[in-house]
PLY file of the C-alpha trace (Angstrom):
ply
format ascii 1.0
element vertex 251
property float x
property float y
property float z
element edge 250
property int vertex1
property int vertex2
end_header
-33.96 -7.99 -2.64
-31.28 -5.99 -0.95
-28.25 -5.37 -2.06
-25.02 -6.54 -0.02
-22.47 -3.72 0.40
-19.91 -5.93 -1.45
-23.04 -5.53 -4.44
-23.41 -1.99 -4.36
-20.00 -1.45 -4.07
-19.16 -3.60 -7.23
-21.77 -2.19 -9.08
-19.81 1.53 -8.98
-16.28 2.34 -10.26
-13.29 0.24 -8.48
-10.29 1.50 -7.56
-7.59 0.60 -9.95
-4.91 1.18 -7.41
-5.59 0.94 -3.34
-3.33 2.15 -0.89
-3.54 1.17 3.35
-2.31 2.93 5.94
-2.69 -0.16 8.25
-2.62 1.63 11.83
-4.34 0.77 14.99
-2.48 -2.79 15.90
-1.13 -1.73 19.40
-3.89 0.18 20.39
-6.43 -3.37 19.29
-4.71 -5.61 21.61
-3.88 -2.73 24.49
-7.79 -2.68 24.55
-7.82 -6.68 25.05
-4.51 -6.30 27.47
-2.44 -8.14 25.10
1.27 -7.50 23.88
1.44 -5.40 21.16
2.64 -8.19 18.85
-0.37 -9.93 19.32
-2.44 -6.92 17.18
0.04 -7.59 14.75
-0.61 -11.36 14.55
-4.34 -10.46 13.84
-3.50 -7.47 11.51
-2.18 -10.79 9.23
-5.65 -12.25 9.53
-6.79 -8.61 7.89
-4.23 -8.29 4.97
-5.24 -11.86 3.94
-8.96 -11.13 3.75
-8.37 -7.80 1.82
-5.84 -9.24 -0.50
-8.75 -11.38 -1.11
-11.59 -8.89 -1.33
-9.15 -6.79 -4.12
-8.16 -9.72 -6.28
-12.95 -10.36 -6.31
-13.58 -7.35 -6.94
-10.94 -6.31 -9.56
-8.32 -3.89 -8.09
-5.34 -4.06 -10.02
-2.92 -2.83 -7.33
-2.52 -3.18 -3.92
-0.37 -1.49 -1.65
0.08 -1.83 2.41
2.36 0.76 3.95
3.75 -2.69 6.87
7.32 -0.84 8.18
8.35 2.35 7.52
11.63 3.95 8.14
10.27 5.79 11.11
9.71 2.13 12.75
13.34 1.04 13.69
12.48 3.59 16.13
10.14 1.35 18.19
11.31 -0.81 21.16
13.90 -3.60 19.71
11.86 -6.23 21.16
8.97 -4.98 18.71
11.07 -4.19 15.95
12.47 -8.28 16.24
9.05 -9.41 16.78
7.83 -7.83 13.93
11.01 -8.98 11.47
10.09 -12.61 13.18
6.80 -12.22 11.45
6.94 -10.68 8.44
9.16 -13.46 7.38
6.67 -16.21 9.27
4.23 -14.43 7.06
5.25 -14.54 3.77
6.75 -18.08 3.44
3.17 -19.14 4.39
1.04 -16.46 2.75
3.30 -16.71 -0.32
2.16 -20.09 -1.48
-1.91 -19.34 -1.54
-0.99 -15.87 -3.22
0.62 -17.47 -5.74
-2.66 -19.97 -6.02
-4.53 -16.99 -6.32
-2.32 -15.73 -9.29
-2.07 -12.54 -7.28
2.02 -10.96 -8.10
3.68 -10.16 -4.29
6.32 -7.40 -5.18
7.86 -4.88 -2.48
8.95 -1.37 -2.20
11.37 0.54 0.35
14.87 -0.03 1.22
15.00 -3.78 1.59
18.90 -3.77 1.98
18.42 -2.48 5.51
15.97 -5.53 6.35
17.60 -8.72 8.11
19.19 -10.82 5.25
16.11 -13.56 6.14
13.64 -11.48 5.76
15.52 -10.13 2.59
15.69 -13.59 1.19
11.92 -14.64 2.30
10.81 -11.47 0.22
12.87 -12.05 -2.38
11.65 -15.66 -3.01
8.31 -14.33 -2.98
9.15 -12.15 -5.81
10.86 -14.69 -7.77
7.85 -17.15 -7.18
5.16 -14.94 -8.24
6.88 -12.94 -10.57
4.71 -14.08 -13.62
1.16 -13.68 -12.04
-1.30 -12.02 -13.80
-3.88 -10.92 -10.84
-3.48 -8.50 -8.45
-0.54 -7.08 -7.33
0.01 -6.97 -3.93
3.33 -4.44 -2.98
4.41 -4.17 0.63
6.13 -1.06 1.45
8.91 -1.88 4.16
11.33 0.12 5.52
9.71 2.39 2.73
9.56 6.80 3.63
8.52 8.91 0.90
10.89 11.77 1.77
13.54 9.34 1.38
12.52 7.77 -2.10
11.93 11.20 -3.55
15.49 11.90 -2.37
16.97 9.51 -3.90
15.23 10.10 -7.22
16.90 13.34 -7.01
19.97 11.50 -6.55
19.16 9.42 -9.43
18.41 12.03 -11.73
21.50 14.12 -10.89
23.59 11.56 -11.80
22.40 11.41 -14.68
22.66 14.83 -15.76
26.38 14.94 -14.23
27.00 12.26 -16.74
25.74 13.78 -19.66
23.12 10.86 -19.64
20.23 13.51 -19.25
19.64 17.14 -20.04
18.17 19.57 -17.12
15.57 21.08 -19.51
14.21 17.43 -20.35
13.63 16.58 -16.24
9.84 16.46 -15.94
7.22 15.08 -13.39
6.92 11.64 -15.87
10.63 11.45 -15.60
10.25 12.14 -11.68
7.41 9.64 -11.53
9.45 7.07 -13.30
12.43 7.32 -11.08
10.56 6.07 -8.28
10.06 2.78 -6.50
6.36 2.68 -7.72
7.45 4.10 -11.53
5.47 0.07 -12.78
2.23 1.23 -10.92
-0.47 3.45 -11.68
-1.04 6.92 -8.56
-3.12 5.00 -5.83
-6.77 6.00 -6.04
-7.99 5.40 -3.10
-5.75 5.70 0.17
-7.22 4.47 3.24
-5.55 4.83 7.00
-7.02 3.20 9.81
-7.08 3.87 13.65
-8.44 7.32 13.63
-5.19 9.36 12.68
-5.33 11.66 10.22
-1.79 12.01 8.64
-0.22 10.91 5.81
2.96 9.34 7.68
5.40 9.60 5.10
3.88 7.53 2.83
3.66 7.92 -1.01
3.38 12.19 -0.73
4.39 12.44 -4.67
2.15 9.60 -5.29
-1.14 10.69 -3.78
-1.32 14.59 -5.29
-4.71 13.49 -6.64
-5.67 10.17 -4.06
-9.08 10.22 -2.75
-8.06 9.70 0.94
-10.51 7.79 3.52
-9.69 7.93 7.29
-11.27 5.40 9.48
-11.67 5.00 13.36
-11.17 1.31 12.98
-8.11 -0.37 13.97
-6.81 -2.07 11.13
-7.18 -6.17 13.23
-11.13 -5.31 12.76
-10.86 -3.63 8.73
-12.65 -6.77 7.20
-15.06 -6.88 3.88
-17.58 -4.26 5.26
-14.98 -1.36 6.30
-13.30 -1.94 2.61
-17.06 -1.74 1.03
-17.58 1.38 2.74
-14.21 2.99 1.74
-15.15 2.33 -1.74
-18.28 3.52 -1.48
-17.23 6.16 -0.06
-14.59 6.94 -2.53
-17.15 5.89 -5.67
-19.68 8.77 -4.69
-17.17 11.23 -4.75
-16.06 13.72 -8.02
-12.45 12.95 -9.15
-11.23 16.95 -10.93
-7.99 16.88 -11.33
-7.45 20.47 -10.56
-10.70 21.13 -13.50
-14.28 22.40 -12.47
-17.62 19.67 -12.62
-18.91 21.07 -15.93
-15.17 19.95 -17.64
-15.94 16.57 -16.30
-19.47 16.30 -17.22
-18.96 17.57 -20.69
-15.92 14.38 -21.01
-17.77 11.92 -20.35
0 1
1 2
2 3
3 4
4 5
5 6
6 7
7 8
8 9
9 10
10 11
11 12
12 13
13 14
14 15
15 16
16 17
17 18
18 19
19 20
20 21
21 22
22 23
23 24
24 25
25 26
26 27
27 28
28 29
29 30
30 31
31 32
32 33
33 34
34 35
35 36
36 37
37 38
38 39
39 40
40 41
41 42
42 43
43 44
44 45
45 46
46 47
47 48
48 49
49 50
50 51
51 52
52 53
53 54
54 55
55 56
56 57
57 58
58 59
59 60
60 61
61 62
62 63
63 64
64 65
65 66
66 67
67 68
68 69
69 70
70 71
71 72
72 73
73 74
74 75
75 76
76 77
77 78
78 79
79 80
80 81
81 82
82 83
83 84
84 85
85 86
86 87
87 88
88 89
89 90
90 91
91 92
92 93
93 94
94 95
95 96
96 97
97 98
98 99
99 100
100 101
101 102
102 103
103 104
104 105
105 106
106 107
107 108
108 109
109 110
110 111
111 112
112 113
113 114
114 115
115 116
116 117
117 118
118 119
119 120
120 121
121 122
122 123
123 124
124 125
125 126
126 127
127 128
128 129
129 130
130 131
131 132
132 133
133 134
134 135
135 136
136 137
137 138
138 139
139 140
140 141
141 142
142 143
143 144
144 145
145 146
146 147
147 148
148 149
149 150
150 151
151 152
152 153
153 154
154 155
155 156
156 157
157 158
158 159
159 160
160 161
161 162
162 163
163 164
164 165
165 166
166 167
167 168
168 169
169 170
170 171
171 172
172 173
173 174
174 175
175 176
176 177
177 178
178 179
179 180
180 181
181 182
182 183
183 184
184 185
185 186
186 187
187 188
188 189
189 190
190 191
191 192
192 193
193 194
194 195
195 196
196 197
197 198
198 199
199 200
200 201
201 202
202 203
203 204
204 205
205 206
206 207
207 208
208 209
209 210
210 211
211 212
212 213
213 214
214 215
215 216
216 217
217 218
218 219
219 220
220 221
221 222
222 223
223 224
224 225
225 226
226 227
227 228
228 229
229 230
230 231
231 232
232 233
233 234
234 235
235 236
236 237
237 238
238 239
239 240
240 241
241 242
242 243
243 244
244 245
245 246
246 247
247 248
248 249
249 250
């Protein structure tokens, strides 16, 4: 009997922590001659299934990169349609994650969000807050270069106060002063639509991410373009800077 690809893929190492790139929702419904907004819409339909597919199969940690600080830029019409949304989203999605014992949690700079979409998020927090399944982080309004900078910030601080010696600042310190500090490095990053670029999106994070670039647009990245990212990532060898005999000889 042949294996499914959701089979072979469960039968290999799973990611611990995934990270999406979710890119391709304009271009999707410019193809079909549809507003923009309408590739978002169906980008929802996406999230849900893969939220799914990660709390099967056993990924711990899920993170999708849905407004970065670069966004605001867009057309305001976009910008509201896509605040309209996200709020839609979660008071309905909410609910069935918190059936699925899956833990919603967010990163960025949520103060800069509308206060309804601040208050939708943060009642999915609240609600969720003692799931045990997968954990599901959205990273809105979120930019790397600006979370690092603030760490620095952070950290500074603390030395000015006396609260922390320069000689005792190290990359765990670094790591913990971040927005992700209560997750593990994502092992798998995955960006859709064909670009390849990081975007400002977890740099520190990923020194040592597998990353998988896809031409899909993220509306059609369903159970079969997830099974062959992790297949993808499974058949590779994870070094860590060390040659293959180190990692042969440790396991």
């Amino acid at each position: 009997m042949i294996q499914s690809i959701k089979e072979r893929a469960q039968d290999g190492h799973i990611p611990i922590h995934i990270a999406i790139i979710m890119d391709g929702n304009g271009r999707w419904a410019k193809e079909r001659s549809l507003p923009r907004v309408a590739g978002h819409k169906e980008g929802i339909n996406s999230v849900r299934e893969i939220t799914r597919l990660c709390g099967e199969i056993g990924v711990k940690h899920l993170t999708l990169y849905t407004f970065s600080t670069e966004n605001w830029r867009r057309p305001k019409a976009e910008v509201s349609a896509l605040m309209t949304l996200l709020l839609k989203t979660i008071s309905i999605e909410v609910r069935e994650l918190h059936k699925q014992n899956v833990r919603f949690t967010a990163i960025g700079n949520l103060e800069m969000l509308p206060q309804s979409t601040q208050n939708g998020i943060n009642d999915g927090i609240e609600i969720t807050k003692n799931n045990t399944g997968l954990n599901l982080c959205l990273a809105l309004n979120y930019g790397s270069r600006q979370e690092m900078v603030f760490a620095v910030q952070t950290i500074a601080k603390k030395v000015k106060n006396g609260e922390l010696a320069v000689e005792k600042i190290d990359e765990t310190i670094f790591s913990h002063t971040l927005s992700t500090a209560s997750m593990p490095d994502p092992d798998l990053l995955i960006r859709t639509g064909g670009e390849y670029r990081l975007s400002n999106f977890l740099l520190w994070q990923s020194a040592y991410t597998e990353i998988y670039m896809t031409n899909t647009y993220w509306p059609k990245f369903r159970e079969t373009s997830l099974m062959e990212a992790i297949l993808d990532f499974q058949s590779r060898e994870r070094r860590f800077g060390k040659i293959s005999d180190q990692i042969a000889h440790s396991k």
